[in-house]
N, C-alpha and C positions, 0 to 999 in steps of 0.2 A: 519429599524433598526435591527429587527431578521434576516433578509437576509447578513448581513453586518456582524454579532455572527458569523452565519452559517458559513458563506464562510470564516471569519477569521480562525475560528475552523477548518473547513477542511482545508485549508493552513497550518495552523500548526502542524493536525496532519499530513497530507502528508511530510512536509518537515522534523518532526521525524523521521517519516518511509524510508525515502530515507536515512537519516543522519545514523541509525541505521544501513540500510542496507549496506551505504557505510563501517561504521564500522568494522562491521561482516565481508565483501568482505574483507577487507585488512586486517583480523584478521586470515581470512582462508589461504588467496593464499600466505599470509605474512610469517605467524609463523604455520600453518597446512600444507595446501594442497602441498607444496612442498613437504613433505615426503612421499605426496601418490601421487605422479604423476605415479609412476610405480608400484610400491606397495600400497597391499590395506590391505587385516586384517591383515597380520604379512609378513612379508620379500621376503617368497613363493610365495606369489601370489598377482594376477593382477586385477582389477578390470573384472566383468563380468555381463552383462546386465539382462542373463537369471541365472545364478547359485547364482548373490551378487558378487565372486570371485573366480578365478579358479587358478590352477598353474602356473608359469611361465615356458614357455616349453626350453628346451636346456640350464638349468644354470649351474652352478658351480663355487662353494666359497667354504669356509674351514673358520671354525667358532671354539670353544672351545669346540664344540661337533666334530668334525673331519670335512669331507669334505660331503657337502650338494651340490646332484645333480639330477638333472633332465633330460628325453632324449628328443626329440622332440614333444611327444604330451604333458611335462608335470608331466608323471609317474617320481615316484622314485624308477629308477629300469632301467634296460638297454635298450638298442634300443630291437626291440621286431624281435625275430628269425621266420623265419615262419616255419624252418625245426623241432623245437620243439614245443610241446603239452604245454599249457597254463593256469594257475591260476591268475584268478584276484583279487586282497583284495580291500574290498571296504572299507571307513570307515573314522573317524576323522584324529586329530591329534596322538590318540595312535596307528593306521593302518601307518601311513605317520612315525612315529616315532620322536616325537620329543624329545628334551636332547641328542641323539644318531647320531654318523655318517652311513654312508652308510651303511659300515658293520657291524652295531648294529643293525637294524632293523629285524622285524620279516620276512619280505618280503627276507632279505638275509637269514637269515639262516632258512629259510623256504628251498628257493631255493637251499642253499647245503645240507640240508637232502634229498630231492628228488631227487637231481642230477642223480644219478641211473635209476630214470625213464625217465630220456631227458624231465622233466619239465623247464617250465621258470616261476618265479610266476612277474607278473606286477601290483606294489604298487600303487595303485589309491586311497590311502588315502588323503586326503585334510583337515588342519587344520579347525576347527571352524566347520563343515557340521555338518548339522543331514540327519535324513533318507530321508527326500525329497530331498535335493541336493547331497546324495548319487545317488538315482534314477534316476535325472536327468542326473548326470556325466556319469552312467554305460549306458543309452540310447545313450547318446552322442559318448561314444566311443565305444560299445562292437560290432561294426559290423569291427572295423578296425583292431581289435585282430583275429589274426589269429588261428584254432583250439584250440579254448577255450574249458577246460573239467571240469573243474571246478568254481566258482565265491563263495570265501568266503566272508559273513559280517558279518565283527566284531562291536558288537554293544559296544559303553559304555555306558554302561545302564544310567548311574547318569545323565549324561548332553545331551544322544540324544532324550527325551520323552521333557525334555525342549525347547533343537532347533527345534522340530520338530513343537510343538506348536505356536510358533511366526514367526511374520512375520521380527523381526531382535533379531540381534544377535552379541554379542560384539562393538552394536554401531551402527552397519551397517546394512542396509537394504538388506535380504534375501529374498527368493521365501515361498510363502506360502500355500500347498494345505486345500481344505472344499470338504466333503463329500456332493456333490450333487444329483440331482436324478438322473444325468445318470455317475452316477461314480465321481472319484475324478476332483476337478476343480480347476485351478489357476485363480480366478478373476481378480487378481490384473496386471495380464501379466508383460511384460519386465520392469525390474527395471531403473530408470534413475541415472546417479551419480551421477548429483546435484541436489538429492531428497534433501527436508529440513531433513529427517533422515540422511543421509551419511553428509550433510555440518555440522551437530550441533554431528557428531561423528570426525570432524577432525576440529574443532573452539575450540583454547585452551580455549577461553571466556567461549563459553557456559557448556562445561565441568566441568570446576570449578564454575562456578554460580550453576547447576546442581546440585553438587556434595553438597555446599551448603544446598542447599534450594529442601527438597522434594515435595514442593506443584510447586517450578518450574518443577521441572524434569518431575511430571505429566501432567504439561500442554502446554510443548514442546513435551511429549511421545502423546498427544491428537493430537497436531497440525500437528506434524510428521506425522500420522495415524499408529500408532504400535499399533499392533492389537496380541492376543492372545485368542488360540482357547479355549474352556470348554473341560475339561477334559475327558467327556462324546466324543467330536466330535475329541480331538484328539486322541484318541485310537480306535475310527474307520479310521481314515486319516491313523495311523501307521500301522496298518491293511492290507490297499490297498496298501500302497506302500512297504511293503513284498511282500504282493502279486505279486506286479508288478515286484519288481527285479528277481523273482523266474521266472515268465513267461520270461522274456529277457533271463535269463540264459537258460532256456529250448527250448525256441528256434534255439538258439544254440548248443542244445542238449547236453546242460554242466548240471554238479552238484551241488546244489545250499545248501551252508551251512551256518548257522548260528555261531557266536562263543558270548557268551555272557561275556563281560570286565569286571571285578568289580573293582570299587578304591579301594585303603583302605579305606576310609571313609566307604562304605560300608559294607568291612568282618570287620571294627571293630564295626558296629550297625544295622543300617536300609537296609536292603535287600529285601526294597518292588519293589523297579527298577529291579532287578535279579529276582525277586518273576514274576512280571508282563509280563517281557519276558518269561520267561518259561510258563509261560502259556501259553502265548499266540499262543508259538512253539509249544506246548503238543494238543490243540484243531485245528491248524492248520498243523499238520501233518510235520510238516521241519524237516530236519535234526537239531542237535544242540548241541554243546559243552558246557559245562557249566564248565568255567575256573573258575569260582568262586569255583566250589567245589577241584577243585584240590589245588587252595590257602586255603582252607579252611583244607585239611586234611593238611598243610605243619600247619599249625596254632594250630593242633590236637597231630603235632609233638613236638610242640614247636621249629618251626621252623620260624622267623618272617618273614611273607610273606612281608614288607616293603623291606627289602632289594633289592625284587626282580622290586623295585618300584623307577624311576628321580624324581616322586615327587608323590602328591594325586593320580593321574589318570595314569600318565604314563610310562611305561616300561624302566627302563636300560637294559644292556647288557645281564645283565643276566638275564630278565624276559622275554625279547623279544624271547632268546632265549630256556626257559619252553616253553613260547606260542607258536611257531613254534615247538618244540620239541612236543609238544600236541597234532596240529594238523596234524604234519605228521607223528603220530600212528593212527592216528584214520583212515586217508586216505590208508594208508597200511594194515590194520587190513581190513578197510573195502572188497580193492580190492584183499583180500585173501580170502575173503568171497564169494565173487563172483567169481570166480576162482572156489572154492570148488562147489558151487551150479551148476554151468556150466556144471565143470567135473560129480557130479551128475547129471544133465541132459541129457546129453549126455550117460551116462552110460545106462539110463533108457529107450533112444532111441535106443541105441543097443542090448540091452536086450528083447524088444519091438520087433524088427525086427528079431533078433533070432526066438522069438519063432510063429513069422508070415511064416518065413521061414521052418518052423520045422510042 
């Protein structure tokens, strides 16, 4: 008789679980996954096993921001010269630009203020990234860049200490590093794309059931395995993987800068994100921009630093164009500096052999 409970019981929850799952499957492939068959977090880009998603290489459309385009690895930014010297921007969706066409971005008009020096700057910003799948992108490609002399990252402060922490991110399932004993470690390895995270981020069901019900959302976030680091473990993870980008850039015997983003949300309150990088550039020796203070004294002028803002986080035309106006004084100022010191060096060595001579 209990054997006969039993085995009914299993029978019907099996045939729930099949019934649900068929559910779900024609809820996904139905009214979901058809929009993410080539696209994955936003328009740009493509599903990617080790990054979460990467860019789509060789596009071009033209949207109500102007014309969005890509060369063949990807960049936003042209086919890559090898006759000229090289800038890579690493970074979000405020590096990649989004609100803005082509020629809105900091990446162009970074590149026509240096034009004078036969630079190319190549935009490897990618919407949605934080610092670890910056990392992993600049590995991935900085051996195919040719005379690379410089690698900026621009951080936004507000939302890359959060990406960085978790193992997803707008839904979808990301790369996650943990500080282990022999350095940084990705347990979790290659992402699959019908992780249960990525199908219950493109199931219109589960999103609004979700969206509902926070005791579900938390134990689909369990079932999933979204995972988020302690705040303690992830500011040594952000750590290393500075670290890490600075070693690739120096490899390549490039210069490795920082530039720190701030929303508005920020200069109008909490600047513990801007607080925290800066430190963290100040104990570990980087170069580093701090555009925050430059919005800051526009703000001193009574000058509304919004304006120079598509929205919370991200740059129009005319902020893209401060931030590259920024960065390419501080690049100028520097290599005038060296220049001078040079020429004093060299002064010092003939001065030096003068009086060896004498």
């Amino acid at each position: 008789m209990l054997r006969n409970v039993i085995l009914s019981l299993s029978v019907a929850f099996l045939a729930t679980v099949i019934a649900f799952g068929s559910f779900l499957a024609a809820d996904i492939f139905s009214n979901g996954y058809h929009n993410t068959a080539k696209e994955w977090h936003d328009p740009n880009t493509q599903f990617d096993s080790e990054l979460g998603w990467s860019p789509i290489p060789s596009r071009h459309i033209r949207n109500e921001w102007g014309v969005i385009s890509s060369n063949s690895f990807g960049f936003r930014s042209k086919e890559m010269d090898p006759k000229k010297k090289h800038i890579v921007l690493l970074g979000d969706s405020v590096t990649w630009g989004y609100g803005v066409g082509d020629e809105e971005t900091v990446s162009y008009f970074l590149e026509e203020r240096l034009k004078d020096l036969n630079y190319q700057v190549d935009n490897l910003g990618v919407s949605g990234y934080g610092l670890d799948q910056y990392y992993l992108y600049l590995k991935r490609h900085i051996a195919q860049i040719p005379n690379v002399e410089k690698v900026i990252l621009i951080i936004c402060t507000y939302t890359d200490i959060y990406d960085t922490q978790n193992n997803t991110s707008y839904g979808k399932r990301k790369p996650l590093f943990h500080c282990g004993l022999s350095g940084l470690e990705m347990p979790h390895g290659r992402i699959h794309k019908f992780c249960l995270r990525n199908m219950i981020a493109v199931s219109p069901f589960l999103q609004k059931v979700s969206e509902r019900s926070t005791t579900l959302r938390q134990f689909l976030a369990g079932l999933a395995g979204d995972e988020t680091l302690s705040q303690k473990e992830a500011e040594l993870v952000l750590r290393a993987l500075i670290d890490k980008m600075g070693d690739l850039a120096r490899q390549r015997g490039a210069e490795f800068l920082i530039v720190l983003s701030p929303s508005t949300l920020e200069l109008e309150g909490n600047m513990k994100g801007i607080e925290w990088f800066k430190g963290l550039c100040d104990s570990g020796a980087y170069p580093y921009l701090n555009f925050a203070e430059i919005m800051r004294d526009l703000m001193a002028k009574k000058n509304d630093p919004r304006k120079y803002y598509y929205d919370f986080w991200h740059y129009n035309k005319l902020g893209n164009s401060l931030l590259a106006e920024t960065i390419s004084t501080y690049f100028k100022l520097h290599e005038l500096q060296q220049k001078t010191q040079n020429q004093a060096s060299r002064d010092r060595v003939s001065s030096d052999g003068a009086v060896r001579t004498l």
